[in-house]
N, C-alpha and C positions, 0 to 999 in steps of 0.2 A: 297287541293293543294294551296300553296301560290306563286303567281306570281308579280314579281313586273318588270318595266322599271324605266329609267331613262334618256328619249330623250332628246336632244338637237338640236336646228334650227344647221342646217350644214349651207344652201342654198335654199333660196324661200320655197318649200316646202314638202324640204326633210330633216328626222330627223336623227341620231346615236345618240347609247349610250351602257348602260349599261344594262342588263335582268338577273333577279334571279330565279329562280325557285324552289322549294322545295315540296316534295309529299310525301305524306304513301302509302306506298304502301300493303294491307290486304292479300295480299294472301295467305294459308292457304295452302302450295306446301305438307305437307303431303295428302289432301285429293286428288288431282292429280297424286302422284308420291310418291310412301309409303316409299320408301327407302331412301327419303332424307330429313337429318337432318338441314344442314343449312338455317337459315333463312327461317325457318318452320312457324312463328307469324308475318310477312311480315317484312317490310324492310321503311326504308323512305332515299328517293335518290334528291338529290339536286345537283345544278350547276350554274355558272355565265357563260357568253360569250355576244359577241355583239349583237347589239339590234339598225335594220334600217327599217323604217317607210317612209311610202310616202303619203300625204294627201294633195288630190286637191277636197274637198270639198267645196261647198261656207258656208255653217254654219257647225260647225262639233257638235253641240248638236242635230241639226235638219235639215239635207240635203236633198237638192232638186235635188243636181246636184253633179257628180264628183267623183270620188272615191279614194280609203284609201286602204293602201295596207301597211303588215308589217312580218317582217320576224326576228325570235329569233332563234339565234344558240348557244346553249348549249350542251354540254359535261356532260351529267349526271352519278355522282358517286353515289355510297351507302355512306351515310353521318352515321348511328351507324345500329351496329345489333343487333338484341334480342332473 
């Protein structure tokens, strides 16, 4: 899976941006379900959508205090099939 953000300070310390996401997906739906041919050698599904973070940590490499909260909403397609 590859995930990426791309925050930006809004306001003190709260972030927005950008979130990407892309995955393989392995699943092998003939040994589940014998009758179906599509997307039998798995699939890989990827998507962009907004990307809000909230961080009131006092160090954010090493906290003692505070918490971090963040939420990615993506719309995931099937990007190719095999």
């Amino acid at each position: 899976m590859v995930q990426s953000k791309l925050p930006r300070r809004i306001s003190g310390n709260w972030f927005g941006g950008i979130a990407m996401i892309f995955k393989y997906l392995p699943i092998n739906w003939l040994d589940i379900i014998p009758d179906v041919a599509v997307g039998n050698a798995g699939s890989v599904i990827g998507g962009f959508g907004p990307n809000f973070q909230a961080d009131f940590r006092d160090n954010p490499f090493s906290p003692q205090n505070g918490w971090y909260a963040g939420c990615i909403l993506v719309c995931l397609r099937q990007v190719c099939r095999k």
